[in-house]
N, C-alpha and C positions, 0 to 999 in steps of 0.2 A: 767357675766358668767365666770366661772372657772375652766379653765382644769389641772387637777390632774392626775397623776401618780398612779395608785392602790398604790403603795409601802408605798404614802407620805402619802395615806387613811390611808392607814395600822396605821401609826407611829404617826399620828396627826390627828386621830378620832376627836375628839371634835372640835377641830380648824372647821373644814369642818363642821360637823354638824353646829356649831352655827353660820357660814357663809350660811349654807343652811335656817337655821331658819330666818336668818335676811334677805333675800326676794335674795339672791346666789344662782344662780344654779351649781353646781359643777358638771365637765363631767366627766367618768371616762374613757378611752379608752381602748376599751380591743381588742385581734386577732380576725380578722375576722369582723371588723366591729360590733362588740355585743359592741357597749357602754352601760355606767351606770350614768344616771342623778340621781344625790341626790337633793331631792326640800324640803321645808316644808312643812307638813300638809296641813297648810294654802293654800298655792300656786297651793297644787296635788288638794284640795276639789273646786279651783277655776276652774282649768282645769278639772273635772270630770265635774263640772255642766256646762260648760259653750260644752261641747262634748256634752252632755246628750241635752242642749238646740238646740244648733247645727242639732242632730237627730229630735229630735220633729219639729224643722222649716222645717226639712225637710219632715217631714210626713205631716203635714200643706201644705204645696205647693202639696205633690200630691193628696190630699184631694179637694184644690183649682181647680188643674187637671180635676179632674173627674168630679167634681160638673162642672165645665164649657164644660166639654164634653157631659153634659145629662144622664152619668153614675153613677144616684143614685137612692135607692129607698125608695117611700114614704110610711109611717105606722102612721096609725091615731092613738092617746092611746090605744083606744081599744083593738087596734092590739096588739100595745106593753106589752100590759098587758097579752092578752091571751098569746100571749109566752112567758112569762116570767111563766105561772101557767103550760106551758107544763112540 
């Protein structure tokens, strides 16, 4: 991880980029606590899925929740069929 200077962004774009590409995260600090992380594609599509998976385990356990509290309910095909032609 890499703390940069907006200015040295500014001046040495590519430097940074191709350090972000090669698995660098570069931080940019700005006022007020608004920082700016530059990652690679690679790295943001790893942390989106692995967020997205993250949510889903979490709907999974309160699924698990309820199913073990006795709060579901049963629909033979039938069922599911007629509501599906409502």
């Amino acid at each position: 991880m890499t703390i940069v200077k907006q200015m040295d962004v500014r001046s040495n774009i590519k430097k940074y980029f191709d350090m972000a590409f090669n698995g660098e995260p570069i931080i940019i600090p700005r006022k007020n606590n608004r920082n700016v992380v530059i990652v690679s594609e690679k790295d943001f599509k790893e942390m989106e899925k692995a967020r997205r998976n993250a949510a889903y385990l979490a709907m999974l356990d309160e699924s698990d929740r309820q199913l073990k509290e006795g709060r579901v309910i049963a629909k033979t095909m039938e069922e599911l069929e007629a509501m599906a032609e409502e």
